[in-house]
PDB file of N, CA, C and O in Angstrom:
ATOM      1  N   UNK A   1      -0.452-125.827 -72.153  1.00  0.00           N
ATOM      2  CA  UNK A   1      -0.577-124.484 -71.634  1.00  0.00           C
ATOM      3  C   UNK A   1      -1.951-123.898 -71.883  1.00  0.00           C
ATOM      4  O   UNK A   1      -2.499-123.023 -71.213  1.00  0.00           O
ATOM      5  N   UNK A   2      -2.419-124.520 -72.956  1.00  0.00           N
ATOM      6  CA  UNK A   2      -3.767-123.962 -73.161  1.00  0.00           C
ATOM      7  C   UNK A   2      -5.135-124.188 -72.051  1.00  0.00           C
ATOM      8  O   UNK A   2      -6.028-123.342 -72.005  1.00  0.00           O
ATOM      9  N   UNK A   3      -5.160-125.487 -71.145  1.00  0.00           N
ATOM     10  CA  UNK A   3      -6.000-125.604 -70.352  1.00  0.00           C
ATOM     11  C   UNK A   3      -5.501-124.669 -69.206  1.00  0.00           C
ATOM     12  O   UNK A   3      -6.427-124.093 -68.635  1.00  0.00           O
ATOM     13  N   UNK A   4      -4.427-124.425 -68.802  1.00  0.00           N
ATOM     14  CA  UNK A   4      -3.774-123.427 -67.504  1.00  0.00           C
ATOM     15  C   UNK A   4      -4.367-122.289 -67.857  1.00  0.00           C
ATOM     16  O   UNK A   4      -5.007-121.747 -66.956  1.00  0.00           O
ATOM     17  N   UNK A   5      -4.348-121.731 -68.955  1.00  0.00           N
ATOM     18  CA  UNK A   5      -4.868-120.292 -69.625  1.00  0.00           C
ATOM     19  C   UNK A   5      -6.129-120.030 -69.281  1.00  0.00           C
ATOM     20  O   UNK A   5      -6.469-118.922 -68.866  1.00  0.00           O
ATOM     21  N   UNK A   6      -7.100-121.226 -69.450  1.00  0.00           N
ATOM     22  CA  UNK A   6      -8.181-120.921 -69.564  1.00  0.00           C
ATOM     23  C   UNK A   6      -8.464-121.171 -68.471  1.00  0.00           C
ATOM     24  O   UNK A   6      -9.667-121.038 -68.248  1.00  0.00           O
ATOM     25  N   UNK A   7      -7.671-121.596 -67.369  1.00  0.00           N
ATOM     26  CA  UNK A   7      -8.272-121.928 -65.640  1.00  0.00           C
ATOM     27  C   UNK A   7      -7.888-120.236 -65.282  1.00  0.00           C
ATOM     28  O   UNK A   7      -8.596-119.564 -64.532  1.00  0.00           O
ATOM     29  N   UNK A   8      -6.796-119.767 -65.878  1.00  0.00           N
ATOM     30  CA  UNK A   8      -6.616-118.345 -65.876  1.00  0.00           C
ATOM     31  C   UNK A   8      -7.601-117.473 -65.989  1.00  0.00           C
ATOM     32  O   UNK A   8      -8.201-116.885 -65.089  1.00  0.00           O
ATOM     33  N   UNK A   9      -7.747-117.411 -67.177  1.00  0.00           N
ATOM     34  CA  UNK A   9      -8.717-116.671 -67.809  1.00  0.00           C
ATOM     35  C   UNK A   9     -10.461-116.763 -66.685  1.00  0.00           C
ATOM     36  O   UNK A   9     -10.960-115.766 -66.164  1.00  0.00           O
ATOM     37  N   UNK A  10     -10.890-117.810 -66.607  1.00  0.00           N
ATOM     38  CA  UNK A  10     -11.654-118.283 -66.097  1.00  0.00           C
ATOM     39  C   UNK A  10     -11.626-117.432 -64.535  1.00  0.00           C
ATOM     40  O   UNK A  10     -12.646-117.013 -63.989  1.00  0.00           O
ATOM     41  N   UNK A  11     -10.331-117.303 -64.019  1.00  0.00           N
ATOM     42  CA  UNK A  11     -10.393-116.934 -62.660  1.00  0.00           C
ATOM     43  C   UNK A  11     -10.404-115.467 -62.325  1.00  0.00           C
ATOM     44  O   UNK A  11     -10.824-114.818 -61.367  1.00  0.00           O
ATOM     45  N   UNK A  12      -9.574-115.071 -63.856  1.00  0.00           N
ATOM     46  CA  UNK A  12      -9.353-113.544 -64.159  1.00  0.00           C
ATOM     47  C   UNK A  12     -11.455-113.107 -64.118  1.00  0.00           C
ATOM     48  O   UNK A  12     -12.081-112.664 -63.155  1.00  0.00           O
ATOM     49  N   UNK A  13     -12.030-113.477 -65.603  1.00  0.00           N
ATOM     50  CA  UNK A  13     -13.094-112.983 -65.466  1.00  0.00           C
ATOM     51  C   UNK A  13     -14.257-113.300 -64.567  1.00  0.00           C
ATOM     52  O   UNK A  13     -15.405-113.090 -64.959  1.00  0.00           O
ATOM     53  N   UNK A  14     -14.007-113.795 -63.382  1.00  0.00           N
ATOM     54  CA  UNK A  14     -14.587-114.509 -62.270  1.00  0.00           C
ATOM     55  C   UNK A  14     -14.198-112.930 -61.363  1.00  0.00           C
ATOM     56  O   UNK A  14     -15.116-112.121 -61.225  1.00  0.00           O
ATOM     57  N   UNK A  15     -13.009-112.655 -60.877  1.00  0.00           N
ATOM     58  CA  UNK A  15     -13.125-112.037 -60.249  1.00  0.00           C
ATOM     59  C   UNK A  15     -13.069-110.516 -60.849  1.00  0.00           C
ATOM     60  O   UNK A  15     -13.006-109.732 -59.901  1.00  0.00           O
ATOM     61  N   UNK A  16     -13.071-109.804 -62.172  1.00  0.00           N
ATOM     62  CA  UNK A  16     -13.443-109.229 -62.652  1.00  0.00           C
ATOM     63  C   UNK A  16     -15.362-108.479 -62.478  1.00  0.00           C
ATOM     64  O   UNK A  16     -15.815-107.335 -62.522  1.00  0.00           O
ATOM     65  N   UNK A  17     -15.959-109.803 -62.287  1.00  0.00           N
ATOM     66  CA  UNK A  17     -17.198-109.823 -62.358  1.00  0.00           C
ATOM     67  C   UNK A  17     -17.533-109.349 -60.840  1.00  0.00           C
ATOM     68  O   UNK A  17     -18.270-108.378 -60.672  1.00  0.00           O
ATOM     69  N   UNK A  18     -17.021-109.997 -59.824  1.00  0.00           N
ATOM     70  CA  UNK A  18     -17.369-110.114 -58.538  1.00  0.00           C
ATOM     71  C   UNK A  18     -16.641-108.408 -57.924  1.00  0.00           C
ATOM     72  O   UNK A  18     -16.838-107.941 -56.802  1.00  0.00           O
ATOM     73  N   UNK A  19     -15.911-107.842 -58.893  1.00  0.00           N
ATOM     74  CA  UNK A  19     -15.078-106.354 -58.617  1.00  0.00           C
ATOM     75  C   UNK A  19     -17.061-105.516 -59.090  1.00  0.00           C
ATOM     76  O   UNK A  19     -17.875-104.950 -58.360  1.00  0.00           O
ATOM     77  N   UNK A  20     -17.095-105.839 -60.498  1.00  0.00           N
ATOM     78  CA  UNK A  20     -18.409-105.295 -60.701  1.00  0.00           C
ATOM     79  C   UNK A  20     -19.512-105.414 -59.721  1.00  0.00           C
ATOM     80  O   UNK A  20     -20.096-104.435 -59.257  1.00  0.00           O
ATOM     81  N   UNK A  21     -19.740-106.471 -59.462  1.00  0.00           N
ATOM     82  CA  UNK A  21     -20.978-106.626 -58.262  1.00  0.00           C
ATOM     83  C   UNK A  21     -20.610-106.411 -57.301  1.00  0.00           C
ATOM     84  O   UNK A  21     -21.485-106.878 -56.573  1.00  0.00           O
ATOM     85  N   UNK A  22     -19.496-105.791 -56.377  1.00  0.00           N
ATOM     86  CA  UNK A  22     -19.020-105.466 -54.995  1.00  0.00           C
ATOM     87  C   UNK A  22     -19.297-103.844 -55.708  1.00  0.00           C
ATOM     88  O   UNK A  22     -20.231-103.236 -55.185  1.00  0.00           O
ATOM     89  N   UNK A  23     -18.694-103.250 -56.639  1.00  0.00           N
ATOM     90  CA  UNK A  23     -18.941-101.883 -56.786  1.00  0.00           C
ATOM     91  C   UNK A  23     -20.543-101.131 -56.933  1.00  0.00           C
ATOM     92  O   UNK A  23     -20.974-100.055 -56.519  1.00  0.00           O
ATOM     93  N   UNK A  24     -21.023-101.982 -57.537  1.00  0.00           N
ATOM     94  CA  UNK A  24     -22.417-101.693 -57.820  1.00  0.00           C
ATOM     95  C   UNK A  24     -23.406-101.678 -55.935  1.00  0.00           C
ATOM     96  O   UNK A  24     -24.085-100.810 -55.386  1.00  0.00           O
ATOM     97  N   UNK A  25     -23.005-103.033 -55.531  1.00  0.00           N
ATOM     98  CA  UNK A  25     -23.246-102.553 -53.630  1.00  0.00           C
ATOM     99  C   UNK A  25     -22.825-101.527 -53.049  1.00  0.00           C
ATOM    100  O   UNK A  25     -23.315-101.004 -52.048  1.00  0.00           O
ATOM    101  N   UNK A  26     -22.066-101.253 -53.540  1.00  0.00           N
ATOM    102  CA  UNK A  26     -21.085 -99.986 -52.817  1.00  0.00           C
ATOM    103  C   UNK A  26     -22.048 -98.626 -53.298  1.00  0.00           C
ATOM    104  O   UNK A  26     -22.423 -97.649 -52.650  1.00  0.00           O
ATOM    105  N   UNK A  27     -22.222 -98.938 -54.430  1.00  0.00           N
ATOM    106  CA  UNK A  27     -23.006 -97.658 -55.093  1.00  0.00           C
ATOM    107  C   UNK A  27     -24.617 -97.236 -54.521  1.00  0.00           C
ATOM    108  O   UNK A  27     -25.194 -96.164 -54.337  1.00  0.00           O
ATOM    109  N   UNK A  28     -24.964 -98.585 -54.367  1.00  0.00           N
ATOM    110  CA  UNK A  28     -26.877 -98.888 -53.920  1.00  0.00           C
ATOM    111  C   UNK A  28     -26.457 -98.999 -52.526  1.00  0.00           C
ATOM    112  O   UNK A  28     -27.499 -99.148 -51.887  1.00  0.00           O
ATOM    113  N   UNK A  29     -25.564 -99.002 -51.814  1.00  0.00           N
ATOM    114  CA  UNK A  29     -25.292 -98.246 -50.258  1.00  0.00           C
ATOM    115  C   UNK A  29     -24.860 -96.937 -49.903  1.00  0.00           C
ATOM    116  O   UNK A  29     -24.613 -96.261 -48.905  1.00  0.00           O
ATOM    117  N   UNK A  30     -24.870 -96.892 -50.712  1.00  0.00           N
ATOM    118  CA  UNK A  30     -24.325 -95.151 -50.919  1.00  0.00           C
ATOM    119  C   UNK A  30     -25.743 -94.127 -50.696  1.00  0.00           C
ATOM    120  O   UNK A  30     -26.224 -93.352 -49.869  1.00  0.00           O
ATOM    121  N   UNK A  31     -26.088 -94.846 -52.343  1.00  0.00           N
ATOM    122  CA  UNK A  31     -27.405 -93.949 -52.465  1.00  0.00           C
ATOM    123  C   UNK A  31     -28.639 -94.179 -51.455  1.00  0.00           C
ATOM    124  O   UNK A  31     -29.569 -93.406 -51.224  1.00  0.00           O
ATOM    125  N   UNK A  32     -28.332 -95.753 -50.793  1.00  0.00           N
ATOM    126  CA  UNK A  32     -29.689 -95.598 -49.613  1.00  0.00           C
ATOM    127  C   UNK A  32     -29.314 -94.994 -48.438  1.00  0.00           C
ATOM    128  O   UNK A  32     -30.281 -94.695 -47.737  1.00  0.00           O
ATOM    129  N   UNK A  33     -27.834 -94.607 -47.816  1.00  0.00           N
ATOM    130  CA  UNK A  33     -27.764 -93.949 -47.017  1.00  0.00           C
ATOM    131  C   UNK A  33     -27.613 -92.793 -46.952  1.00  0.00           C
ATOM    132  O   UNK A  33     -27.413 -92.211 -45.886  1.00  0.00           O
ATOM    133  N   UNK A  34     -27.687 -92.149 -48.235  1.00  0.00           N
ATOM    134  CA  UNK A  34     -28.103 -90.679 -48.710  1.00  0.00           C
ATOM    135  C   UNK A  34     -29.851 -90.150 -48.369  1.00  0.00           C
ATOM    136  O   UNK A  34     -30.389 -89.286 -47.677  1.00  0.00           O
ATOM    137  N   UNK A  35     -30.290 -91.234 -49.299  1.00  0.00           N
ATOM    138  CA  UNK A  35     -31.496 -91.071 -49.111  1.00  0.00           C
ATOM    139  C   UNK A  35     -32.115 -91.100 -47.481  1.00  0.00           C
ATOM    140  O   UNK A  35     -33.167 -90.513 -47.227  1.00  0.00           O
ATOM    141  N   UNK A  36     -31.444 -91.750 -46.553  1.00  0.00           N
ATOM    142  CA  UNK A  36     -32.131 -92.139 -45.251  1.00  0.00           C
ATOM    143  C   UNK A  36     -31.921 -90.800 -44.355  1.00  0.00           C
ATOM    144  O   UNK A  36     -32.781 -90.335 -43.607  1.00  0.00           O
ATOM    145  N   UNK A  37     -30.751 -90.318 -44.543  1.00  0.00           N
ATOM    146  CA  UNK A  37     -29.773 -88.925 -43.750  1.00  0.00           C
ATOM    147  C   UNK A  37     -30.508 -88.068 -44.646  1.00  0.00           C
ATOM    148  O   UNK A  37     -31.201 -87.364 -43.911  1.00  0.00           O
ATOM    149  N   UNK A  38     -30.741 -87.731 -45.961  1.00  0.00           N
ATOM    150  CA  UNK A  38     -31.873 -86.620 -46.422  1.00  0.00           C
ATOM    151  C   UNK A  38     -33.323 -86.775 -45.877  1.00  0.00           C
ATOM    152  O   UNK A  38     -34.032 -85.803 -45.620  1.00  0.00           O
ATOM    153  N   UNK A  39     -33.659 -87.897 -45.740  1.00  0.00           N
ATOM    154  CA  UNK A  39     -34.986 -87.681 -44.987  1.00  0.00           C
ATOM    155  C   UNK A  39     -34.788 -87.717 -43.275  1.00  0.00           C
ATOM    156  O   UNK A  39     -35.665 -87.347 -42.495  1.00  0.00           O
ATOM    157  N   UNK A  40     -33.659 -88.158 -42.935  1.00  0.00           N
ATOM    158  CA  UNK A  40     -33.822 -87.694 -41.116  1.00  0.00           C
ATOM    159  C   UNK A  40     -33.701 -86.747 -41.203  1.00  0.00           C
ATOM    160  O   UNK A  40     -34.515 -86.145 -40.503  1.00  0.00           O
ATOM    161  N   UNK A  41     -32.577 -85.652 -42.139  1.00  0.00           N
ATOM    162  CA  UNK A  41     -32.613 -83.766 -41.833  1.00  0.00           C
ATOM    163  C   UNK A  41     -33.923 -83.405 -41.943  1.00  0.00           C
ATOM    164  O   UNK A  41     -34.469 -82.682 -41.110  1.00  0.00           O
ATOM    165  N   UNK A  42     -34.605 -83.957 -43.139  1.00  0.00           N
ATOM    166  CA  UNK A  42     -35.870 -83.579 -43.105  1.00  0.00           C
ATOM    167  C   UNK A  42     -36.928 -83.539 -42.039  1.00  0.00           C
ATOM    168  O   UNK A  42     -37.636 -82.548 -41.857  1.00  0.00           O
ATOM    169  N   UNK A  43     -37.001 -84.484 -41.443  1.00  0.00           N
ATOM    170  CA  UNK A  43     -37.709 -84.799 -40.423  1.00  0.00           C
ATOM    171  C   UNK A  43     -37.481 -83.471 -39.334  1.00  0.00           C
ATOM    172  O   UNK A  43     -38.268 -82.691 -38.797  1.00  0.00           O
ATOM    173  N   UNK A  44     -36.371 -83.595 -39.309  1.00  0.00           N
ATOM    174  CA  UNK A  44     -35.562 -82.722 -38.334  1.00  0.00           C
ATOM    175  C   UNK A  44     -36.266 -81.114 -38.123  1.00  0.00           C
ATOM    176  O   UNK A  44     -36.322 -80.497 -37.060  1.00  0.00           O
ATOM    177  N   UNK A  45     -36.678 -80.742 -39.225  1.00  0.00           N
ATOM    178  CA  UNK A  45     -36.903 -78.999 -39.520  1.00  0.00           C
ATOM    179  C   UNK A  45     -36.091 -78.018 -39.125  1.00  0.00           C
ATOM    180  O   UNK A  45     -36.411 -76.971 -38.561  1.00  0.00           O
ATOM    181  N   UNK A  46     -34.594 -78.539 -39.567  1.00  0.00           N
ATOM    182  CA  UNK A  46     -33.548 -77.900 -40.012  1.00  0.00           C
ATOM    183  C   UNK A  46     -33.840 -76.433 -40.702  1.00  0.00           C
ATOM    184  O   UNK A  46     -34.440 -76.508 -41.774  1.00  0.00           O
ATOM    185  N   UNK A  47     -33.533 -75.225 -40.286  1.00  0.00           N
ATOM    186  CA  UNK A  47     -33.783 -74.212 -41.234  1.00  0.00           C
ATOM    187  C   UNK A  47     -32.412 -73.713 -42.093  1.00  0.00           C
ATOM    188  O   UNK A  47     -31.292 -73.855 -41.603  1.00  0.00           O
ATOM    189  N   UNK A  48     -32.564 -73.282 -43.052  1.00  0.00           N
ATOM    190  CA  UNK A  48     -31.523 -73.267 -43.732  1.00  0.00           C
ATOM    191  C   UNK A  48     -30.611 -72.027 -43.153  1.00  0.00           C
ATOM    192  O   UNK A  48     -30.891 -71.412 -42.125  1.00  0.00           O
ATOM    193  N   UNK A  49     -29.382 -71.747 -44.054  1.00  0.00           N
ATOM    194  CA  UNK A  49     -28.599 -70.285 -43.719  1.00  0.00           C
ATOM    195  C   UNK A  49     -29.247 -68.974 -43.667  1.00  0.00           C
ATOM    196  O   UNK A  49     -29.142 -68.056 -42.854  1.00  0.00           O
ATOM    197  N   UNK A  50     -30.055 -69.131 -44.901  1.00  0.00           N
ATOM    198  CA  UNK A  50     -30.415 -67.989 -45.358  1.00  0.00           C
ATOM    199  C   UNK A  50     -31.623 -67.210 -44.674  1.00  0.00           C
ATOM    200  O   UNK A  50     -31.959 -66.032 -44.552  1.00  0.00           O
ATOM    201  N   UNK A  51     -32.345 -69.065 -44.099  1.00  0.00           N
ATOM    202  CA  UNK A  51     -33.850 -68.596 -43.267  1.00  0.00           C
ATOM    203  C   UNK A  51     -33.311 -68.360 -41.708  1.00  0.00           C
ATOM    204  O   UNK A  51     -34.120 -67.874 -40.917  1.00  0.00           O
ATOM    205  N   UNK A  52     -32.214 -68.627 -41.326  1.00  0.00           N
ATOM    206  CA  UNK A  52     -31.274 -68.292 -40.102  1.00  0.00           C
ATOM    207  C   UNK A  52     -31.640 -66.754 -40.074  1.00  0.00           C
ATOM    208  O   UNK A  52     -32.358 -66.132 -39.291  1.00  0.00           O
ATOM    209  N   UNK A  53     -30.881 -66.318 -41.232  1.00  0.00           N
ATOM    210  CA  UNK A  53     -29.931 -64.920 -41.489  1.00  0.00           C
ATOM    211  C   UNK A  53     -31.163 -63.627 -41.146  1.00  0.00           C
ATOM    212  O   UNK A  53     -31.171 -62.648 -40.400  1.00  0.00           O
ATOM    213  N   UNK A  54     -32.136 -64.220 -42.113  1.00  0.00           N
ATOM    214  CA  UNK A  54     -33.155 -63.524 -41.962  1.00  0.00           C
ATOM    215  C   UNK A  54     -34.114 -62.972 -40.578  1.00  0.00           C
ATOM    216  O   UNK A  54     -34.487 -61.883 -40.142  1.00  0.00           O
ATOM    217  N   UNK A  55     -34.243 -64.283 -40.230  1.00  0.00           N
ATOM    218  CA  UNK A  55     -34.291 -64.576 -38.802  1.00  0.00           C
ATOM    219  C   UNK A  55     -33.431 -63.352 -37.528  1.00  0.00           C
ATOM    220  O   UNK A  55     -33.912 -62.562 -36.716  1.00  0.00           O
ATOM    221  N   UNK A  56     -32.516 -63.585 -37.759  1.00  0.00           N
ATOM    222  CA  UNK A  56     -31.188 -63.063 -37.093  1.00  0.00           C
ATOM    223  C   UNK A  56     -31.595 -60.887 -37.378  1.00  0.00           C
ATOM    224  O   UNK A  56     -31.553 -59.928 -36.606  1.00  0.00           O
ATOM    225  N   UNK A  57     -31.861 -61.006 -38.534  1.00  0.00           N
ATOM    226  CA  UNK A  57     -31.636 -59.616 -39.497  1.00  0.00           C
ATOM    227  C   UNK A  57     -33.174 -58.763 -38.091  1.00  0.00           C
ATOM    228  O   UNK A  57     -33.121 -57.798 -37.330  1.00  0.00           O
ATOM    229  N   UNK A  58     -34.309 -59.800 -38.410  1.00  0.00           N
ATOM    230  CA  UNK A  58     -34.923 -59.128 -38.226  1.00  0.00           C
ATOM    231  C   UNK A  58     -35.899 -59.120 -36.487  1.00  0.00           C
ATOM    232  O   UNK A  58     -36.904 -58.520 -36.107  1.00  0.00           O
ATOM    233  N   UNK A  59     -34.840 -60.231 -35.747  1.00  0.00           N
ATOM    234  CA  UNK A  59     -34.243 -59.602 -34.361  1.00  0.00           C
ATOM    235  C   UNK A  59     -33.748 -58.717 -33.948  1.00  0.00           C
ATOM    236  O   UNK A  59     -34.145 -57.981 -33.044  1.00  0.00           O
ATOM    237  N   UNK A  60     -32.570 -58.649 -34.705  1.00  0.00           N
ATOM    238  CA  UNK A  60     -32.251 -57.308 -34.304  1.00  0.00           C
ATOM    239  C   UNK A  60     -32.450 -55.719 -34.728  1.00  0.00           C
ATOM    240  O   UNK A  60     -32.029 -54.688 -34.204  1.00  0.00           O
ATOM    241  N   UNK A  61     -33.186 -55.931 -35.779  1.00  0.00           N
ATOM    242  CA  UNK A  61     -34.334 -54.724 -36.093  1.00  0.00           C
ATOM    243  C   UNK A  61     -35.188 -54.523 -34.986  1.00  0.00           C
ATOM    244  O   UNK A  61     -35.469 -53.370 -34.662  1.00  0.00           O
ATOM    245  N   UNK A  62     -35.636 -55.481 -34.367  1.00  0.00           N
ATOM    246  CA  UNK A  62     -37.034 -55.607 -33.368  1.00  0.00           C
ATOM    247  C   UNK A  62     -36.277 -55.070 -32.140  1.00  0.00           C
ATOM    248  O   UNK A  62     -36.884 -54.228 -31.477  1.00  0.00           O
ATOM    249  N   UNK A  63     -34.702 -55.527 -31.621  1.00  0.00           N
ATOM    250  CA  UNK A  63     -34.253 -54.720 -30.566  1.00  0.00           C
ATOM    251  C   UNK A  63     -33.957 -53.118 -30.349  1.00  0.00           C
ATOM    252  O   UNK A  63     -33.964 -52.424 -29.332  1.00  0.00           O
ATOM    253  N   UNK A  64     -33.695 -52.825 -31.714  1.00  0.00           N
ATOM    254  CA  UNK A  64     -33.052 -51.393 -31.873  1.00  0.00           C
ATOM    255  C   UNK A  64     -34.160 -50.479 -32.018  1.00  0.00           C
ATOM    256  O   UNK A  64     -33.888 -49.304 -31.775  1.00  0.00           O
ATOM    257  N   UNK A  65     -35.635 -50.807 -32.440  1.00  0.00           N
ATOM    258  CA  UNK A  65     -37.018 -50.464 -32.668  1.00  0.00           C
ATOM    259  C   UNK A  65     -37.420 -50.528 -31.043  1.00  0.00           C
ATOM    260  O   UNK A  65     -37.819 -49.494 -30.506  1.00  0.00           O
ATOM    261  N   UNK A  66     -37.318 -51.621 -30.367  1.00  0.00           N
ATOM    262  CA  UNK A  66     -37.309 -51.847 -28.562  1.00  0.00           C
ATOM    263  C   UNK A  66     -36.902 -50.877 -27.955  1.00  0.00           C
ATOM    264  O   UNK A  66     -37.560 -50.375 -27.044  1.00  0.00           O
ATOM    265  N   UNK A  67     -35.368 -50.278 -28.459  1.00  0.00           N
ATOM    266  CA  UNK A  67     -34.738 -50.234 -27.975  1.00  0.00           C
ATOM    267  C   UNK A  67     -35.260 -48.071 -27.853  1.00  0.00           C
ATOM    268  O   UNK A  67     -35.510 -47.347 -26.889  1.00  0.00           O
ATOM    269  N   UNK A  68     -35.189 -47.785 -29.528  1.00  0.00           N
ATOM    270  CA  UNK A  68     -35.855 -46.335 -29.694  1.00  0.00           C
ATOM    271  C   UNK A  68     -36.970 -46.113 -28.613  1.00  0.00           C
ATOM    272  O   UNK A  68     -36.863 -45.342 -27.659  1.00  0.00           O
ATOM    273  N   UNK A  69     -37.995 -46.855 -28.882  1.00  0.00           N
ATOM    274  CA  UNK A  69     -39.350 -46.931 -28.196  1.00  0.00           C
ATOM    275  C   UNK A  69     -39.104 -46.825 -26.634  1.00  0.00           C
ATOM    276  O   UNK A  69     -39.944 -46.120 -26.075  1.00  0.00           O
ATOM    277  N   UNK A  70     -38.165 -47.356 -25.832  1.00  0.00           N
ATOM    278  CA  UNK A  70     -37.790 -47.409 -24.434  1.00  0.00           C
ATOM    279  C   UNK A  70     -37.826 -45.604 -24.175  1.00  0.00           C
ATOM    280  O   UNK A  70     -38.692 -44.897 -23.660  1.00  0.00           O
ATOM    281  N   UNK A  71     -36.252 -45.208 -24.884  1.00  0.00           N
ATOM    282  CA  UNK A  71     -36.133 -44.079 -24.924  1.00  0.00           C
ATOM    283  C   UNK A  71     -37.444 -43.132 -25.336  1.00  0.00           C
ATOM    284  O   UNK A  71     -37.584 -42.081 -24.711  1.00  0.00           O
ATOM    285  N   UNK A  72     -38.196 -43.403 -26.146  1.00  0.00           N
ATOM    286  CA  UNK A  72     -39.133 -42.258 -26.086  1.00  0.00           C
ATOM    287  C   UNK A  72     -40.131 -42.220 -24.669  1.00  0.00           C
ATOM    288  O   UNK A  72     -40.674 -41.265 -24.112  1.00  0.00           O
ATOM    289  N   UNK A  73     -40.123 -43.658 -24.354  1.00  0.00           N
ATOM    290  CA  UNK A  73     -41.179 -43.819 -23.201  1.00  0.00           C
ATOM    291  C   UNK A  73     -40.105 -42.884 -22.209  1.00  0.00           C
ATOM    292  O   UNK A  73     -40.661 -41.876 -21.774  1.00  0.00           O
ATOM    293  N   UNK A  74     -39.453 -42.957 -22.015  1.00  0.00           N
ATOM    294  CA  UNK A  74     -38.956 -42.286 -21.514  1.00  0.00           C
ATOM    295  C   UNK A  74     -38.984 -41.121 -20.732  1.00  0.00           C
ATOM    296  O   UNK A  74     -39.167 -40.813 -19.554  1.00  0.00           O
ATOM    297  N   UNK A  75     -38.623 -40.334 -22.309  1.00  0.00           N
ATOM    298  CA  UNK A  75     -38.905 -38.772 -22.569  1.00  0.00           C
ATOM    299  C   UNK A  75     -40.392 -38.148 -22.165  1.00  0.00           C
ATOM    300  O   UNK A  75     -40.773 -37.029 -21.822  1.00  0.00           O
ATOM    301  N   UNK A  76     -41.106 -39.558 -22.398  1.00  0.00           N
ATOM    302  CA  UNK A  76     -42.430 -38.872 -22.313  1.00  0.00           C
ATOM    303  C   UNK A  76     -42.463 -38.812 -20.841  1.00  0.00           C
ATOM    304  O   UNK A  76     -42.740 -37.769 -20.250  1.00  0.00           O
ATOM    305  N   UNK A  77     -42.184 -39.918 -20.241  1.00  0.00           N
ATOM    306  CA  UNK A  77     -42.480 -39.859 -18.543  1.00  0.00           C
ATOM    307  C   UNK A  77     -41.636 -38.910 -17.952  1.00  0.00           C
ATOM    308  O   UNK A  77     -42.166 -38.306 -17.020  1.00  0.00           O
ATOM    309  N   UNK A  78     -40.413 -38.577 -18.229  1.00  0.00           N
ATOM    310  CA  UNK A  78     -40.058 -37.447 -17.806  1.00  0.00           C
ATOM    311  C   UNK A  78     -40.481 -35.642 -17.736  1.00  0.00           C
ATOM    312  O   UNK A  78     -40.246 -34.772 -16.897  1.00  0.00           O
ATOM    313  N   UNK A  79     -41.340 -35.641 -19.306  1.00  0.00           N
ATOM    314  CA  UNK A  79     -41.864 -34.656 -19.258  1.00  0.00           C
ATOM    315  C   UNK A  79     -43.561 -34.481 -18.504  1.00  0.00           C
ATOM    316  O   UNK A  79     -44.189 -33.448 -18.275  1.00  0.00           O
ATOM    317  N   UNK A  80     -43.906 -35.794 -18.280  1.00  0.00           N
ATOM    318  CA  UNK A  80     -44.743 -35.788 -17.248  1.00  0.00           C
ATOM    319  C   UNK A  80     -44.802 -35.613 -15.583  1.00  0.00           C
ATOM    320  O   UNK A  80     -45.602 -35.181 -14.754  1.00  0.00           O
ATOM    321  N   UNK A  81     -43.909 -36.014 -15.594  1.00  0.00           N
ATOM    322  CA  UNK A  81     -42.955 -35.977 -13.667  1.00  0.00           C
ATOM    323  C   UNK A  81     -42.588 -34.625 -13.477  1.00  0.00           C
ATOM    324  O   UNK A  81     -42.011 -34.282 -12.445  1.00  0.00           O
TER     325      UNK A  81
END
């Protein structure tokens, strides 16, 4: 029984090993397709939420400022006519 054991044993830490080196690929594919998708967003010039928001905030400041300014042109041409 002792040589069966050790064809055991033998097959046990065989594929023990080959669980380690399939996980460790798994891991260094992971992290290079992290790395590849962080540098295509990059590439990209993706703006973030916040540079959106801002963006967004101070459009529509610029319409409602548009929008005053119309109305005074307005007033003025009317009191000219």
């Amino acid at each position: 029984m002792t040589p069966r054991s050790k064809i055991f044993d033998d097959i046990s830490q065989l594929m023990t090993n080959a669980m380690g080196v399939a996980q460790g690929a798994r891991t260094e594919a992971e992290t290079a397709m992290k790395g590849m998708i962080d540098r295509w967003l990059a590439d990209r010039d993706f703006v973030t939420r916040e540079e959106f928001e801002a963006v967004r905030e101070m459009a529509r400041k610029a319409r409602e400022e548009n929008a005053a300014l119309e109305a005074r042109i307005a007033a003025l041409e009317s009191r000219q006519g």
